[in-house]
C-alpha positions in Angstrom: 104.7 78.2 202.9 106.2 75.6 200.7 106.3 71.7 201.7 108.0 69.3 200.0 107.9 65.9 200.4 111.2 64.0 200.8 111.7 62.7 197.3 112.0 65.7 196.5 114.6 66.6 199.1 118.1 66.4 197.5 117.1 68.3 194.7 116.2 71.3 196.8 119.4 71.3 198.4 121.6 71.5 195.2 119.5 74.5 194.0 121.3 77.6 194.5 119.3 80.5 196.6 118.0 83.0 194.2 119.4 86.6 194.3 116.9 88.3 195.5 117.5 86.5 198.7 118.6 88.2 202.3 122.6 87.5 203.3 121.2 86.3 206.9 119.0 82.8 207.1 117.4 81.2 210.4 119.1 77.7 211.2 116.8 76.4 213.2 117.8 73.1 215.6 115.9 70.2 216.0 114.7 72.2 219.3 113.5 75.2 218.1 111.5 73.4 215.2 110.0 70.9 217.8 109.2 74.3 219.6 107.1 75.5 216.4 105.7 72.9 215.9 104.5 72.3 219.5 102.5 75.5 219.5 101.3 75.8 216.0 103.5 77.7 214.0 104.5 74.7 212.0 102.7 72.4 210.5 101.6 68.9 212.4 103.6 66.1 210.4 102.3 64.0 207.9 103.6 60.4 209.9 103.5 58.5 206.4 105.7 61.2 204.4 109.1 62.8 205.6 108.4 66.5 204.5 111.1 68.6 204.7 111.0 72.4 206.1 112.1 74.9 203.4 114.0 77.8 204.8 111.6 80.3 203.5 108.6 78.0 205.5 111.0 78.5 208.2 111.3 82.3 208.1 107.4 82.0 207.6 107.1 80.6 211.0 109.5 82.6 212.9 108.0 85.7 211.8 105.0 84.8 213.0 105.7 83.4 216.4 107.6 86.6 216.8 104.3 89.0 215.4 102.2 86.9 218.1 104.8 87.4 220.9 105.3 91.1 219.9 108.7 91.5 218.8 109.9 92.7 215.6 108.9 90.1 212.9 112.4 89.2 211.6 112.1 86.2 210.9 115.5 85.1 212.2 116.2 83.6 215.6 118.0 86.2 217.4 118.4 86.5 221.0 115.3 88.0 222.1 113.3 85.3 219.9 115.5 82.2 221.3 114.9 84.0 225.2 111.1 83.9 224.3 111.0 80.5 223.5 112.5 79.7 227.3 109.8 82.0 229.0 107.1 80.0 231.4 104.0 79.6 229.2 100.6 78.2 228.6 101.1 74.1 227.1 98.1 75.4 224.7 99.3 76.2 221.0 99.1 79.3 219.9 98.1 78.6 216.2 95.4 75.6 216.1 95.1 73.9 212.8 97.2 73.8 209.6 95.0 76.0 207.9 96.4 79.3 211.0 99.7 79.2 208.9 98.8 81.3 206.4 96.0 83.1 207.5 94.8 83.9 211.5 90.8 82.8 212.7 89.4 85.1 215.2 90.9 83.5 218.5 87.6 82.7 220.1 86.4 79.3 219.3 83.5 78.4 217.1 80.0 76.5 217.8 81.0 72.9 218.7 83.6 74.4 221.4 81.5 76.6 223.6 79.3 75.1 226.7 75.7 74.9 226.2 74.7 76.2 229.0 75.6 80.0 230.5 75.3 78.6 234.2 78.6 76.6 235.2 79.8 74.6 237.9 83.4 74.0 239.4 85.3 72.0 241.8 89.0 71.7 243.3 89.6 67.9 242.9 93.6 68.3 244.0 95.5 71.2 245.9 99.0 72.3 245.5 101.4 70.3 247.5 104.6 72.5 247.7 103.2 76.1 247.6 102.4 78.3 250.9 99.0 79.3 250.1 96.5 77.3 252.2 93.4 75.1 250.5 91.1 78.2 251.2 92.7 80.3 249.6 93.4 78.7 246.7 89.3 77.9 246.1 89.1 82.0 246.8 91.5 82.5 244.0 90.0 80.1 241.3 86.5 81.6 242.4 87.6 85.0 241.7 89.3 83.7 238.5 86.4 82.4 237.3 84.4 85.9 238.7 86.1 87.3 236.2 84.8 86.0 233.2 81.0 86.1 234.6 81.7 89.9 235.4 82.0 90.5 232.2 79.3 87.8 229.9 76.3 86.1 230.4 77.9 83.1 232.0 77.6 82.5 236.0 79.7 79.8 238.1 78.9 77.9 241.0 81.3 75.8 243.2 80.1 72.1 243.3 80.6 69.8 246.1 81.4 67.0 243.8 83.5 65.3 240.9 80.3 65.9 238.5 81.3 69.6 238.0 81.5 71.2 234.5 84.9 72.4 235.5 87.5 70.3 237.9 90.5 71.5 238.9 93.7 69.7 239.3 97.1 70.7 240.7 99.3 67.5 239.0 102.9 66.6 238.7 104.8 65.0 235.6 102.2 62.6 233.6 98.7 62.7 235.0 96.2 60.6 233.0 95.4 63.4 230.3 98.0 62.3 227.8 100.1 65.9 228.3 102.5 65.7 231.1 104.3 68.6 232.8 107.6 69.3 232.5 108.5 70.8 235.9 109.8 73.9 237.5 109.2 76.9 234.6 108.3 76.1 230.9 104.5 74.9 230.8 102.5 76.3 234.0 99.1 74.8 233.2 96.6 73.6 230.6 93.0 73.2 229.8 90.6 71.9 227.6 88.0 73.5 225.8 84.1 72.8 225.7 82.9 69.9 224.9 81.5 66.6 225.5 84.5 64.5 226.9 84.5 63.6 230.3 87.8 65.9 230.6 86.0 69.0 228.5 86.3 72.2 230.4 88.9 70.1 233.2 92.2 72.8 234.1 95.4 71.5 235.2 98.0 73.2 237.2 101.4 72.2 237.4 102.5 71.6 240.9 106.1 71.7 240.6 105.5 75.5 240.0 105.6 77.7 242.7 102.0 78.9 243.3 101.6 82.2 245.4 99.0 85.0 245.3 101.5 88.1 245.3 99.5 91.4 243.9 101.5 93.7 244.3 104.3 91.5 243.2 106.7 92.4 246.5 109.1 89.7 245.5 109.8 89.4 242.0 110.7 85.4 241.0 109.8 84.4 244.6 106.7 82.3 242.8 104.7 82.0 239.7 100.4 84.0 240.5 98.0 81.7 240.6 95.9 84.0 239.9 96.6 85.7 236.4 97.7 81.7 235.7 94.1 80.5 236.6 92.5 83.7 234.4 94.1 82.6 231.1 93.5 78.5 231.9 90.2 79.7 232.3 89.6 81.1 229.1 90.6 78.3 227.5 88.2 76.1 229.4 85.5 78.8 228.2 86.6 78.5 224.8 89.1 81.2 223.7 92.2 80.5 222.3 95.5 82.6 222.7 95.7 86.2 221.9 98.3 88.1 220.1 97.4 91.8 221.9 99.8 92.6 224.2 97.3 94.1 227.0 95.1 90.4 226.9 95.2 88.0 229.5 95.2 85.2 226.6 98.7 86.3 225.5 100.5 82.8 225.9 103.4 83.8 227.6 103.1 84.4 231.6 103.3 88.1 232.4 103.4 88.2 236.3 100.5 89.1 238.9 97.7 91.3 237.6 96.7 92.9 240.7 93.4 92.1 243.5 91.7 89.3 242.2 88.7 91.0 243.8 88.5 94.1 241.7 90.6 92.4 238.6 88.6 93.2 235.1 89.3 91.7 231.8 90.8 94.1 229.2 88.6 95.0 226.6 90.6 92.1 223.8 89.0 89.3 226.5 86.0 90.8 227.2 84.9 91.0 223.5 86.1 87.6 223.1 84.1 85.6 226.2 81.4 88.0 224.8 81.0 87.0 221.7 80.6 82.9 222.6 78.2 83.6 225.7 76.5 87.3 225.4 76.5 90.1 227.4 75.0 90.0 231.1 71.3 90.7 230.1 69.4 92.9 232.8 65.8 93.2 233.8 63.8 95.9 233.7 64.2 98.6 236.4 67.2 95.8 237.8 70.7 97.4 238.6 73.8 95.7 237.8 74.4 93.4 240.5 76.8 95.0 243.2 80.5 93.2 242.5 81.3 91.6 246.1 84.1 93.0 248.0 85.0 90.6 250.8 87.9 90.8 253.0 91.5 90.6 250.7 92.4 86.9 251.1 95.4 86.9 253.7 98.9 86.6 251.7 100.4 84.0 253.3 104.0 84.6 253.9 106.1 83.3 250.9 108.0 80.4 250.6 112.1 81.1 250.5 112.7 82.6 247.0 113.1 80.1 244.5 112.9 81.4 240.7 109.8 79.6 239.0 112.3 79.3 236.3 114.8 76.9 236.0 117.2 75.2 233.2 115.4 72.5 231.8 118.0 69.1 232.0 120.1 68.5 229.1 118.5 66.5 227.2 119.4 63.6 224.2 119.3 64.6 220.7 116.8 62.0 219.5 118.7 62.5 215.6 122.1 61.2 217.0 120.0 57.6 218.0 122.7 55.4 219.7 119.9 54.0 221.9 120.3 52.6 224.7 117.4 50.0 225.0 114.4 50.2 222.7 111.0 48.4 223.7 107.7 47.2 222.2 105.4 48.2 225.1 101.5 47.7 224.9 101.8 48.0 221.4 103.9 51.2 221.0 108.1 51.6 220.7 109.4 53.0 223.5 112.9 54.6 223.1 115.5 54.9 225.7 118.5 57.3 225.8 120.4 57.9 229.2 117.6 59.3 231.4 115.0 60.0 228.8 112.8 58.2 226.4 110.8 58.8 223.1 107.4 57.3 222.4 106.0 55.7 219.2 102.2 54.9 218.6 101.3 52.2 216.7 100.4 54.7 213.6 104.2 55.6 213.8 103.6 59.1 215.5 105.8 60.0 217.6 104.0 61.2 221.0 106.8 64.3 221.4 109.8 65.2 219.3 110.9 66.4 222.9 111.9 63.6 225.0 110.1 63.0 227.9 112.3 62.0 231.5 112.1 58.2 232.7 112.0 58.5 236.2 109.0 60.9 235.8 107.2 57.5 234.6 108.5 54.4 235.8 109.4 55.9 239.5 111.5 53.0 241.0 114.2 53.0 239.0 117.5 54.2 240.6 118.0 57.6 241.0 121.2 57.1 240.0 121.1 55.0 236.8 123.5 56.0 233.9 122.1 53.9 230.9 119.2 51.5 231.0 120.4 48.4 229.3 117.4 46.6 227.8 113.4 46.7 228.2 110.7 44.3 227.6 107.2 43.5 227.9 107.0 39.6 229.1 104.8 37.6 227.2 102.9 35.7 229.9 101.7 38.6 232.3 102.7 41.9 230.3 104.8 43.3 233.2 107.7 45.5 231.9 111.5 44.6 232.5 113.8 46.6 233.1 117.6 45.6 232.9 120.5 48.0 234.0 124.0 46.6 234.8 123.7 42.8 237.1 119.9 43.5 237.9 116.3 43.6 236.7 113.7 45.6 237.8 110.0 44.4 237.5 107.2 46.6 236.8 103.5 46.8 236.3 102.6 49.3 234.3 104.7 52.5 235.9 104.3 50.7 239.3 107.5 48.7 240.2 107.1 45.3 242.3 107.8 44.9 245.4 111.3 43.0 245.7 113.3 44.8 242.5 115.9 44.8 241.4 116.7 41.4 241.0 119.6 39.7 240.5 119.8 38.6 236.8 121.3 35.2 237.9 117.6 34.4 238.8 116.6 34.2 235.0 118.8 31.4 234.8 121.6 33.4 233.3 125.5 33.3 234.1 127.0 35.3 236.5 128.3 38.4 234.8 126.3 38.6 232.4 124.8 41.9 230.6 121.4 42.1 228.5 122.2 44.4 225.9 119.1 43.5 224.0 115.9 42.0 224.6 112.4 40.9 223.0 109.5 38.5 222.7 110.2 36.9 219.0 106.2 37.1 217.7 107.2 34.0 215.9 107.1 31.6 218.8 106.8 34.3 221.4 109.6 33.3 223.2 111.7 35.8 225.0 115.4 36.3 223.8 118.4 38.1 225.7 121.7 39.2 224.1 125.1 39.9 224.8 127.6 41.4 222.4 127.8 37.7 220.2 125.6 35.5 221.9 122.1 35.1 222.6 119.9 32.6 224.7 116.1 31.7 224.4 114.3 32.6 227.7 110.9 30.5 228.8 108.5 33.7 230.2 106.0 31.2 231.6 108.5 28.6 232.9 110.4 31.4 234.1 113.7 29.5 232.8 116.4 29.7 230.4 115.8 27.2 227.7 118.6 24.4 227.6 121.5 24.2 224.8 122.0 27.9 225.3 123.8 30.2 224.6 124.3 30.5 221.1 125.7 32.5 218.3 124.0 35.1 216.7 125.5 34.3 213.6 121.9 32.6 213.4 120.7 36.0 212.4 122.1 36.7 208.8 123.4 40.1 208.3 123.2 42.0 212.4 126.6 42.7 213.6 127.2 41.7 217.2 127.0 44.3 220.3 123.3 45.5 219.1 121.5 48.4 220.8 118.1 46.5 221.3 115.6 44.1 219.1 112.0 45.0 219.0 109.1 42.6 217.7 106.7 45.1 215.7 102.5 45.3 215.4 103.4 44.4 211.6 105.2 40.9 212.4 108.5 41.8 211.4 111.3 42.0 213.6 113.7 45.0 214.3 117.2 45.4 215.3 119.1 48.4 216.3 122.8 49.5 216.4 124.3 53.1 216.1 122.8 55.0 213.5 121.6 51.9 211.6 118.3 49.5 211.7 117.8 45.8 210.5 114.5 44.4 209.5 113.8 40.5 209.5 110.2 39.6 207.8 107.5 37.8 209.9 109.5 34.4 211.2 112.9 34.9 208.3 116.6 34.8 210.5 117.8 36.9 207.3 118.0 40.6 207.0 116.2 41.9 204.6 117.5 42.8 201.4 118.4 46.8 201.2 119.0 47.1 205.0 120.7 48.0 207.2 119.2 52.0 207.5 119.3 55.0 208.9 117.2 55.2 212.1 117.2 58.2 213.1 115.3 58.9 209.5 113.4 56.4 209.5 112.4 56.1 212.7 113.1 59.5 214.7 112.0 61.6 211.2 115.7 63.3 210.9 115.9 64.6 207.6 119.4 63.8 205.9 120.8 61.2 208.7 123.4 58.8 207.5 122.8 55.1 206.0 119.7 56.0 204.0 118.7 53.9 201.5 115.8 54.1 199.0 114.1 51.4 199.7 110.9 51.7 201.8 111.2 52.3 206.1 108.8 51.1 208.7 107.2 54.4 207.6 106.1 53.8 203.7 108.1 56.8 202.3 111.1 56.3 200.1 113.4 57.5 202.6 115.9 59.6 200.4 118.2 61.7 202.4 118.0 65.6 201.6 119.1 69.3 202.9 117.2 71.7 204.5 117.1 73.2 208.0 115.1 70.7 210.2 112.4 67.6 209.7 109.4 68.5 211.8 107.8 65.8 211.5 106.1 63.1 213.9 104.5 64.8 216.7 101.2 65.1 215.5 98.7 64.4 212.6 95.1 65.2 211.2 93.5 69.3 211.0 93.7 70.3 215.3 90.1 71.8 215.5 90.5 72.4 219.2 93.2 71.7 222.5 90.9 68.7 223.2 91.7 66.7 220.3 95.0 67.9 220.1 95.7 66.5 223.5 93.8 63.5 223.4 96.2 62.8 219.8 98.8 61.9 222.4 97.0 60.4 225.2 99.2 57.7 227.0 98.3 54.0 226.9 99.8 52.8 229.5 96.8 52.5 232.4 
């Protein structure tokens, strides 16, 4: 695959495509190369260096996501290859490591990701909430689950009556302390994490928006997602395999439907090698017979919920490369970005968490239900609690937890009836807290909890910002932001001027869109140069450094906000 970095951009697209070349190309959108990325098939992004995806890289990756979900290998995004991409599936990548894109490990994982010991323990720390089948059964199902793997390798599994199991299992909603939230009905089931000595090695999470039943002979097609064959492949992971290309294994990444008894369920062979090869084969003693596989009565089926498809459409969602944001926020250290109902996240080493935005009322619960646009956000200076302004009213929150008594009126900061924050932030200068409205501004006392006399004023006292601004952010480097449109301002350390070469394009600079408007060469809050170019998408932000394993993978984009 060929990278280029984006200096080198512009020049690529003049160059006319050689001869040789097929009439029919993929155009990927920003979705389906934040879906390659996601699970591997594209490189993780370099966050100091816009690189831009050739189209032959492209083809590269299609191909192979299309070899590992076993359709014909293309390489362009037709129909059956965009339906894949919407199937229920595991959140675990299917390629792990920059190195997978040009040449395929053996799936199973290496020393460092493998327990150290063959005899395992496992708990149920959280049951389903909104499925049919009853706590009992559920602990029969993961047992079984689990069964299945000993069956077949040296490993044996014993049910703990306490949080200091190898293994805990969770059933969790939307974002759950482990840095990868779910996403709701359909699209990620469930994740785990592979050996190893974190506290959350080994843990398996369930998504319990899903509909979880235990349906064998699959009487009801759609009525509900198995737990079963879901806890079987989550399980592998937390044993230390990684996804499987064969067709027949229960590591294949997409969800397949029930597999049958979980009683008399066997791995295929693909599996069996695989768990084999990191633990051993069951050893026996001399003159000892197999142990008898236990046959207990079939768990009762309980009767299913009303049919409701596990799949559903996903919400429309912002595209984060049109930017038009609608508040941006410097939060514990990290941007937060805010379009309609949804957000984007920035870590302090300019990464972002997703290129997929993630839903705002999945995180701060409290807000209204039904909110349009959120105006303005900011982290007061004197306690750190987050504020929230939509329309004639503030929110208060701390952390995701609002306080009692929101929304308030914004006439209780001290600021005229009528009036809309359209911006907001804590100047690191003085660390006073300003508010704006189209062409005026006033200077806001956190800890007096008053607006400062004399104001408002114009914000002609910034040089070079145009009035009716997005939102103003305060950054870990001392320099000051502001947004509007497509187009960013940067004022150093305590300067009231704009920088010289500004304003530029945000979305490149700050959402890694390749060839978005108002780019200049000078250097962005990233380092590079910046220079627009063609291509077919930028993927670029989500994640950085070689992906050895799912653990450090997730724990890349683990939340900060406790």
């Amino acid at each position: 695959m060929l990278w280029l970095p984006g200096p080198m951009a512009p020049r690529l697209a003049t160059l006319p495509p050689p001869p040789s070349r097929p009439a029919q190309h993929p155009v990927a959108s920003a979705r389906e190369c934040d879906w390659l990325t996601r699970y591997g098939y594209l490189p993780p992004p370099d966050p100091m260096q816009a690189r831009l995806q050739t189209e032959e890289g492209l083809q590269d990756a299609v191909r192979m996501m299309q070899k590992f979900a076993g359709l014909q290998a293309t390489g362009i995004l037709d129909d059956r290859t965009l339906a894949m991409m919407d199937q229920p599936r595991c959140s675990l990548p299917d390629i792990i490591g920059t190195s997978e894109l040009m040449r395929r490990r053996k799936r199973y994982a290496h020393s460092g990701s493998v327990w150290p010991v063959k005899e395992l323990t496992w708990m149920v720390r959280s049951y389903p909430q909104a499925s049919g089948l009853p706590r009992d059964q559920v602990r029969t199902l993961l047992f079984y689950a689990l069964q299945a793997w000993g069956n077949a390798s040296a490993l044996t599994f014993h049910e703990a009556p306490d949080a200091d199991a190898d293994i805990l299992v969770d059933f969790s909603r939307s974002f759950h302390e482990d840095g990868y939230p779910f996403d709701g009905p359909g699209s990620t089931l469930a994740h785990a994490f592979f050996p190893g000595e974190h506290p959350i090695s080994g843990d398996t999470h369930f998504d319990d928006e899903e509909t979880w039943v235990y349906d064998p002979q699959a009487t009801q097609q759609g009525a509900g997602t198995d737990l079963f064959a879901v806890a079987v492949h989550e399980f592998g992971h937390a044993l230390g395999l990684a996804h499987s290309s064969t067709k027949e294994s229960i590591m294949m990444p997409y969800y397949q439907g029930p597999v049958g008894l979980a009683h008399l369920y066997q791995l295929p062979p693909d599996d069996a090698l695989g768990i084999q090869t990191l633990y051993g084969r069951r050893e026996l003693r001399s003159g000892e017979e197999p142990p008898a596989r236990p046959i207990p009565t079939q768990p009762r089926i309980p009767d299913l919920p009303p049919h409701r498809p596990t799949w559903q459409p996903r919400p429309l969602a912002p595209d984060r490369c049109q930017a038009h944001f609608d508040a941006i926020a410097n939060i514990r250290g990290e941007v937060f970005f805010f379009k309609r109902k949804h957000f984007w996240r920035m870590q302090p080493a300019r990464n972002l968490v997703s290129l997929e935005p993630a839903q705002t009322q999945r995180f701060w619960m409290g807000l209204p239900l039904d909110f349009g646009t959120i105006d303005a956000v900011y982290e007061r200076s004197n306690d750190s609690k987050i504020v929230f302004f939509i329309g004639q009213q503030f929110w208060v929150f701390t952390d995701t937890r609002v306080d009692p008594g929101s929304p308030h009126p914004i006439t209780d900061l001290g600021l005229p009836p009528g009036v809309t924050v359209e911006a907001a932030f804590v100047w690191g200068h003085n660390g006073k807290t300003y508010f704006f409205e189209n062409s005026h501004y006033w200077r806001f006392d956190d800890r007096a909890g008053n607006v400062e006399p004399g104001y408002p004023r114009s914000l002609t006292l910034w040089k070079g910002v145009p009035p009716g601004l997005d939102d103003i952010i305060s950054w870990n480097d001392g320099s000051t932001y502001f947004f509007k449109g497509t187009q960013y301002w940067r004022f150093l350390g305590g300067s009231v001027e704009a920088e010289s070469g500004y304003p530029r394009s945000a979305p490149q600079d700050w959402m890694y869109c390749q060839g978005s408007p108002t780019a200049s060469p000078a250097p962005g809050p990233r380092g590079g140069s910046g220079k627009p170019g063609g291509g077919q998408c930028l993927c670029s932000g989500a994640l950085s450094g070689p992906l050895p394993a799912f653990l450090t993978w997730t724990l890349a984009l683990a939340w900060a906000l406790q």
